[in-house]
BAFI-3210 file (N, C-alpha, C; in Angstrom, 3 decimals, decimal comma, padded with zeros to 6 digits):
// residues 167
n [1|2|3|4|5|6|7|8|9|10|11|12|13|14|15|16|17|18|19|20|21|22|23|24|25|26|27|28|29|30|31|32|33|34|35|36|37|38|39|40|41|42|43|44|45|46|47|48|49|50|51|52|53|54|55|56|57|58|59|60|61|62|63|64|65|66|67|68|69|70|71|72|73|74|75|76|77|78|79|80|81|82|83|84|85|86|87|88|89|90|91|92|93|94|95|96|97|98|99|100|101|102|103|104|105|106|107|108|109|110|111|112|113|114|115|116|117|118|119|120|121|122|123|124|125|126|127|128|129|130|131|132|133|134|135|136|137|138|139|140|141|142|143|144|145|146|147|148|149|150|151|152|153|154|155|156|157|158|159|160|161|162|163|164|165|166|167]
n.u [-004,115|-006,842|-008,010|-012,079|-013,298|-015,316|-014,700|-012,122|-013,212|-014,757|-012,430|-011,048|-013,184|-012,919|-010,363|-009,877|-012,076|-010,778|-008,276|-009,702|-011,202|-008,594|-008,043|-009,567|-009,618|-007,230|-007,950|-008,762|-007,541|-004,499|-002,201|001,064|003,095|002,229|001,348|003,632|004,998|007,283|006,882|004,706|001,653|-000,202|-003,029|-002,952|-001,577|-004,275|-005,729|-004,293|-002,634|-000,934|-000,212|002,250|003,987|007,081|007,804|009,261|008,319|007,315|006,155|003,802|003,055|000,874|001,905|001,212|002,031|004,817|007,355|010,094|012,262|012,082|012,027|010,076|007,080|003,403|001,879|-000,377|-001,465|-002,891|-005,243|-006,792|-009,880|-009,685|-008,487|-004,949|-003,927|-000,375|002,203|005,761|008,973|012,244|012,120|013,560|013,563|012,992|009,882|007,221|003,517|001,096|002,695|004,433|005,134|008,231|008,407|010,416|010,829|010,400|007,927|005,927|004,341|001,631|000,690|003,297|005,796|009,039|011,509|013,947|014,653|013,651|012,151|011,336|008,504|008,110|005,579|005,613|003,857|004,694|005,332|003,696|002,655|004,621|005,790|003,265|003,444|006,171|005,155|003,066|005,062|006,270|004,609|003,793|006,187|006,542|004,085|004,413|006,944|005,826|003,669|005,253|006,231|004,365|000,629|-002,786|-005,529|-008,486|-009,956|-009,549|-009,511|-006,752|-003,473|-001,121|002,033|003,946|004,528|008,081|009,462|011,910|013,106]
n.v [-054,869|-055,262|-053,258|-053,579|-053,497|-051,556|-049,521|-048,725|-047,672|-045,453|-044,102|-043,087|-041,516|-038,918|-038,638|-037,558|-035,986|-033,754|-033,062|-031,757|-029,756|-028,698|-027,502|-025,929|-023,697|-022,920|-021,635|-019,055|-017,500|-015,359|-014,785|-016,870|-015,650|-012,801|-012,129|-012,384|-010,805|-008,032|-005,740|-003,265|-004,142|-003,987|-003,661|-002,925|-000,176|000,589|000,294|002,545|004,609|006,783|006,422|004,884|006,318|006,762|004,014|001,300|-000,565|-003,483|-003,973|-005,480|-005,014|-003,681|-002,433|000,787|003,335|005,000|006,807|007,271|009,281|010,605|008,727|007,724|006,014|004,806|002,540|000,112|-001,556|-004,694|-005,539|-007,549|-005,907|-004,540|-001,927|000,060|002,657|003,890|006,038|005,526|006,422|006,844|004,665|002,510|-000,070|-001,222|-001,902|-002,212|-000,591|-002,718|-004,941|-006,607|-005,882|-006,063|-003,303|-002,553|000,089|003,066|004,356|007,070|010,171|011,164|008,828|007,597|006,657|005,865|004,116|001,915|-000,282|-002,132|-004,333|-006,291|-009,205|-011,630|-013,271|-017,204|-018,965|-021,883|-022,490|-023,171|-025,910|-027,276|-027,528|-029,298|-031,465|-032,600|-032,896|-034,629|-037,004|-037,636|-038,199|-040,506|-042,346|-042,275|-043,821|-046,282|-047,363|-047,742|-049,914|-051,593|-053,251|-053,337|-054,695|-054,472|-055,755|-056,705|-057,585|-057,318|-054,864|-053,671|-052,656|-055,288|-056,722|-057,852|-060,548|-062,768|-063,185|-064,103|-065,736]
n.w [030,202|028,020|025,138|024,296|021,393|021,094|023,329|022,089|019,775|021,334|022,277|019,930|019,079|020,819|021,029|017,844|017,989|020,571|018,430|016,605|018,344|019,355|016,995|015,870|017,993|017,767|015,308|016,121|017,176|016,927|014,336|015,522|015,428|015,455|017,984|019,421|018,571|019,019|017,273|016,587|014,682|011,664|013,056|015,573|014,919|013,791|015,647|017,758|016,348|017,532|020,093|018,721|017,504|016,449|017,350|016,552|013,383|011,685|008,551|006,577|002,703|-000,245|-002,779|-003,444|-005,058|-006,557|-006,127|-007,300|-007,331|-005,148|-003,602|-002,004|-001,423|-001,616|000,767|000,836|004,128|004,864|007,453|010,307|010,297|008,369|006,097|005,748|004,829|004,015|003,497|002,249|003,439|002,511|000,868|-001,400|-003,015|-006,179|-007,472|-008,681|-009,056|-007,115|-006,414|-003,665|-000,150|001,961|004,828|007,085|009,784|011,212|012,853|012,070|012,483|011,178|009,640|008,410|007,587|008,042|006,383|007,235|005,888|003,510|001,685|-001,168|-002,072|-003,177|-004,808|-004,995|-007,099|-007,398|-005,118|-002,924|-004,171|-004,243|-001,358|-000,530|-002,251|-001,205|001,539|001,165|-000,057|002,302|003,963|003,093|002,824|005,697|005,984|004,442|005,913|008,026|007,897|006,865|009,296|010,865|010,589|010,148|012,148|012,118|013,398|016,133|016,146|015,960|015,269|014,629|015,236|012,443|010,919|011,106|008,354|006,797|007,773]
ca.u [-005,494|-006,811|-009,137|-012,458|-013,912|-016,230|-013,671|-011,146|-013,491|-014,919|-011,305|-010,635|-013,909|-012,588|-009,153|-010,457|-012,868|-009,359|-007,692|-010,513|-011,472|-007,619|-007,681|-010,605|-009,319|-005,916|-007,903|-009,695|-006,042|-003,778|-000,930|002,118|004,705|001,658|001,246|004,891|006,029|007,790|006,684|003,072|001,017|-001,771|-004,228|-002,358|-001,445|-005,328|-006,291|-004,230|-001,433|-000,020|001,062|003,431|004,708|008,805|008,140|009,969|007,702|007,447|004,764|003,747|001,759|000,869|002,712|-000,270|002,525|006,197|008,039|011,849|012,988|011,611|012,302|008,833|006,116|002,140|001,369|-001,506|-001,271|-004,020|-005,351|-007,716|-010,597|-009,889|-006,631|-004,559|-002,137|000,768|003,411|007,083|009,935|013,467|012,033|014,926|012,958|012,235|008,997|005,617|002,234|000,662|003,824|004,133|006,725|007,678|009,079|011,043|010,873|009,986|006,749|005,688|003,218|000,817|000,635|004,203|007,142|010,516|012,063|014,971|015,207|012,622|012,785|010,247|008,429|007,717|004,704|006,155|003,282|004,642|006,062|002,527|002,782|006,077|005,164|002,606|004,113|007,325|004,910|002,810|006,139|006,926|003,736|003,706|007,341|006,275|003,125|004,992|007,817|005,004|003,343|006,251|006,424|002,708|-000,270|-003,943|-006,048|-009,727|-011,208|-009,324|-009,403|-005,512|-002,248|-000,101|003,653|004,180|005,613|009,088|008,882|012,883|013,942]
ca.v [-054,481|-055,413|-053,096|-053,733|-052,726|-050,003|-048,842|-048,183|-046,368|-044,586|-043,295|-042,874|-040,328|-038,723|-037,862|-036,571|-034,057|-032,761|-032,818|-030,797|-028,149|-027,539|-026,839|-024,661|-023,061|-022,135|-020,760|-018,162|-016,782|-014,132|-015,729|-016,757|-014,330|-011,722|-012,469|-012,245|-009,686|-006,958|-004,650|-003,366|-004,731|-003,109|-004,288|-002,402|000,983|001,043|000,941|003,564|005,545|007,743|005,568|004,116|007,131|006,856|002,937|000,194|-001,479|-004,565|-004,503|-006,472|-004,273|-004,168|-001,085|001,828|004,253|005,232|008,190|006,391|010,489|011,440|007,794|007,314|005,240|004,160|001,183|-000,406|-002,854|-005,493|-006,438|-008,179|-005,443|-003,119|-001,596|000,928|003,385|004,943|007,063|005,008|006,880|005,972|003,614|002,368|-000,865|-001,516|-002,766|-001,968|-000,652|-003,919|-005,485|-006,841|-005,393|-005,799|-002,488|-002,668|001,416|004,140|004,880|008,661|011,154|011,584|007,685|007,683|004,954|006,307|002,348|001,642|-001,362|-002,503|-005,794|-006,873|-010,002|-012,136|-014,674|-018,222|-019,461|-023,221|-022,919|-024,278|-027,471|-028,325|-027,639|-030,110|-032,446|-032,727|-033,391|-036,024|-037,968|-037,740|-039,253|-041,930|-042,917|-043,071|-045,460|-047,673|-047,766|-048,197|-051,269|-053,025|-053,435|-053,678|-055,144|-054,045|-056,973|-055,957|-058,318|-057,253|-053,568|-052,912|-052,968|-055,991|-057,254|-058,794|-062,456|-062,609|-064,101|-064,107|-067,558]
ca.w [030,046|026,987|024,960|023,632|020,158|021,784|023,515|021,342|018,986|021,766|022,434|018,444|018,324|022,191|020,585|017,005|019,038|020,905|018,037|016,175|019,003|019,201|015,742|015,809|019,320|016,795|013,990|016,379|017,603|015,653|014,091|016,543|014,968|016,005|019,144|020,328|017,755|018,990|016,463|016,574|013,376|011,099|013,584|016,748|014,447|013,815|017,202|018,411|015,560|018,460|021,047|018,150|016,565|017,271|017,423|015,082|013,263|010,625|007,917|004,678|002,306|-001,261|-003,039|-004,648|-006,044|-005,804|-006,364|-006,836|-007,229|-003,900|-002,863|-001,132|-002,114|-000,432|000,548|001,767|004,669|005,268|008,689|010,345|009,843|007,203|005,219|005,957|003,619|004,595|003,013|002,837|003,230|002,153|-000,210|-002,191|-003,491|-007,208|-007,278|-009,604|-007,811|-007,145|-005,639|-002,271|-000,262|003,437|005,218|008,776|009,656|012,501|012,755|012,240|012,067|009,444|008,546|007,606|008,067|007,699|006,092|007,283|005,173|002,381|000,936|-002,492|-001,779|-004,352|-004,480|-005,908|-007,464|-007,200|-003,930|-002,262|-004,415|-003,953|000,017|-000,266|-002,736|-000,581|002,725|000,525|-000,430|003,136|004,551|001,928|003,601|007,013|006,115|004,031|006,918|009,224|007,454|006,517|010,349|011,248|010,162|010,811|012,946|011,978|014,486|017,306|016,201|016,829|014,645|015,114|014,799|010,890|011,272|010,016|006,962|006,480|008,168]
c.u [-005,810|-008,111|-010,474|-012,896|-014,632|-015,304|-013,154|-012,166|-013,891|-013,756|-010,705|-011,468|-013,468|-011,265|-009,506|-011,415|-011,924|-008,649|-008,713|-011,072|-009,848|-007,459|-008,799|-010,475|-007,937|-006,515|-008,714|-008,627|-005,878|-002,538|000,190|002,742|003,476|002,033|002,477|006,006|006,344|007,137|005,007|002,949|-000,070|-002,699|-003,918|-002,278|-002,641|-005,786|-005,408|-002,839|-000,775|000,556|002,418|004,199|006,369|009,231|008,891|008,898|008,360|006,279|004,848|002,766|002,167|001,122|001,086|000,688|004,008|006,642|009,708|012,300|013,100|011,869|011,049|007,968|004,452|002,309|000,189|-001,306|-003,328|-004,348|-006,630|-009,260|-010,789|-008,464|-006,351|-003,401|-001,124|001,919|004,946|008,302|010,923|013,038|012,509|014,471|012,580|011,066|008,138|004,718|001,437|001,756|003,572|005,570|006,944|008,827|009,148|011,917|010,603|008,517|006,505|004,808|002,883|000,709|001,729|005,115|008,684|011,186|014,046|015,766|013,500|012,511|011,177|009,836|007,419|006,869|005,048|004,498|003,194|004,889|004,674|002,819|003,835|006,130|004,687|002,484|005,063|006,674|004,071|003,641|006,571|005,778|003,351|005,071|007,106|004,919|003,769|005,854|006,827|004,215|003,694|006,556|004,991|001,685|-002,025|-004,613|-007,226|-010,611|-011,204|-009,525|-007,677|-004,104|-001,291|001,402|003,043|005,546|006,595|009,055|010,664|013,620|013,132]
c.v [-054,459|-054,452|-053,583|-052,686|-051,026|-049,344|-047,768|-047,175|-045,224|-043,175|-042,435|-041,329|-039,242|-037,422|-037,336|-035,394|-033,401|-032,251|-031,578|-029,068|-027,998|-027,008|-025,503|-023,194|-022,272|-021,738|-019,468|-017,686|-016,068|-015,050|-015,596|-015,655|-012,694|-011,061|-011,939|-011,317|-008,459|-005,363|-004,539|-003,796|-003,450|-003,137|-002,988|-000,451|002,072|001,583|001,949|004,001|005,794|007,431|005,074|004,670|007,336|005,188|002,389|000,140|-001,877|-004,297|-004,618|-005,587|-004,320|-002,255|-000,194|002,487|004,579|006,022|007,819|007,827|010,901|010,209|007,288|007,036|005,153|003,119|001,243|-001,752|-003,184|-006,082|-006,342|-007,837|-004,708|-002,874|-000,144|001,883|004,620|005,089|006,135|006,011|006,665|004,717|003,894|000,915|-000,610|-002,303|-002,110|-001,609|-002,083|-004,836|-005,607|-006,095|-005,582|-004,473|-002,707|-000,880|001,695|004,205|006,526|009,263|011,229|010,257|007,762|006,759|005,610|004,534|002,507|000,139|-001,799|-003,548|-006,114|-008,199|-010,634|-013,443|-015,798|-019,141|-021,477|-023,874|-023,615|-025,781|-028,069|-028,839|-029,341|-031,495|-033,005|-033,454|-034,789|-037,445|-038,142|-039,015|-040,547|-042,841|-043,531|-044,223|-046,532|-048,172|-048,493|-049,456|-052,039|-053,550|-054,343|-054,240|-054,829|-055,643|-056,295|-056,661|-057,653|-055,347|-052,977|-053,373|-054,111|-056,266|-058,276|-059,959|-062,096|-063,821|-064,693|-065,200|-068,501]
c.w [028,552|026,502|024,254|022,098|020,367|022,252|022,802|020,010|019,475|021,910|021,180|018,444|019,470|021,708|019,155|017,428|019,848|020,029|017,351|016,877|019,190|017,897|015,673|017,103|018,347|015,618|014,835|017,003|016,621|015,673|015,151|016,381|015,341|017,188|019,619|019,425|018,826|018,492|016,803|014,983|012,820|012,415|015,387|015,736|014,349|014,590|017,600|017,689|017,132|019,458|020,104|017,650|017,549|017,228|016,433|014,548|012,005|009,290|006,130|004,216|000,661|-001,601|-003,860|-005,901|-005,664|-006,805|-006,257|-006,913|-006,040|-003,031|-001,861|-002,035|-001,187|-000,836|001,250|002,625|005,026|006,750|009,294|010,190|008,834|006,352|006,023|005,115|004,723|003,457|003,697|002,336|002,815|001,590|-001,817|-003,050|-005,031|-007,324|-008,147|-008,910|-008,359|-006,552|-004,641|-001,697|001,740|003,851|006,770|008,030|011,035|011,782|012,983|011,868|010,965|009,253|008,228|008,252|007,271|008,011|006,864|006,453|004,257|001,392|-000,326|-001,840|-002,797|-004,232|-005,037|-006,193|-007,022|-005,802|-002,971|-002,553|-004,242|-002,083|000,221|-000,844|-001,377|000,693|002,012|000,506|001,108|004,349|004,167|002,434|004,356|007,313|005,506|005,305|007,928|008,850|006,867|008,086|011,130|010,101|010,784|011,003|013,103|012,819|015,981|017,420|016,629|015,466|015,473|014,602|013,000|011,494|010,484|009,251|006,349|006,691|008,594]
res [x|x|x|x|x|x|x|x|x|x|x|x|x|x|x|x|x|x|x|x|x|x|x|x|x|x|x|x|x|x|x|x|x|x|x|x|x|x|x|x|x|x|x|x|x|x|x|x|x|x|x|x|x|x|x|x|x|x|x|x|x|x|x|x|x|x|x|x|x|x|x|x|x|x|x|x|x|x|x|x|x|x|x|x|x|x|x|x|x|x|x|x|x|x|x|x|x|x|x|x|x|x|x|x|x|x|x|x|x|x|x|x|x|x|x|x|x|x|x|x|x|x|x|x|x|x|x|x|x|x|x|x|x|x|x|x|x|x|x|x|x|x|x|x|x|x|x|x|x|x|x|x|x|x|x|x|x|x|x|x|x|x|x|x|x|x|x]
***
């Protein structure tokens, strides 16, 4: 079955509008690692502290102040409506206010997170571009690979076989 011109662009604009409402269908979700976390989030603590008090939780927050004598610090976590501060306990972390920091703790009364572990988290400035360098150099691969093979056929509308040119 061979296609025509119409066709095939009909199908071209068919599959860019799937590909587009799934993209727009995945930016109106909560991130995966949300979704199927374990831990409640800012967003869950808001809505309802007291169901969680005793729970684990996970959370990324940006440091206000820390008391390394008393070993507790605030943070503020960010989520999807508003902020929230809480009081970290057993924080054993060197960090600056303004720091990012993620704490895995109990959740407890008053706004408070008894850490059981407290890790610094450091923004790499370059680490985006190298990201997007690294995927650049990678898509620049697979077109060359792909049109040392193929050839575009602008009449017919379709990529074809490249003649071997070798014997």
């Amino acid at each position: 079955m061979k296609l025509t011109a119409v066709r095939r662009v009909g199908l071209l604009v068919v599959l860019a509008g799937l590909v587009f409402g799934m993209g727009l269908h995945a930016g109106t979700e909560r991130p995966y690692d949300q979704q199927h976390s374990p831990y409640p989030d800012g967003e869950d603590l808001a809505a309802d502290y007291d169901r969680f008090v005793g729970s684990e939780t996970r959370l990324w927050g940006t440091v206000q102040r820390v008391d390394p004598a008393a070993e507790t610090a605030v943070i503020t976590v960010d989520y999807g409506s508003g902020t929230l501060d809480f009081t970290v306990t057993g924080f054993d972390a060197v960090v600056d206010p303004g720091g990012a920091v993620q704490v895995y703790g109990t959740v407890e009364r008053d706004a408070t997170i008894d850490a059981t572990n407290v890790v610094v988290v450091n923004p790499a400035g370059a680490s985006a571009t190298v990201k997007y360098a690294v995927s650049a150099v990678g898509a620049l691969l697979v077109l060359a690979a792909f049109f040392r093979r193929w050839r575009p056929d602008v009449r017919e509308w379709a990529f074809v076989p490249r003649e071997d040119t070798d014997g």
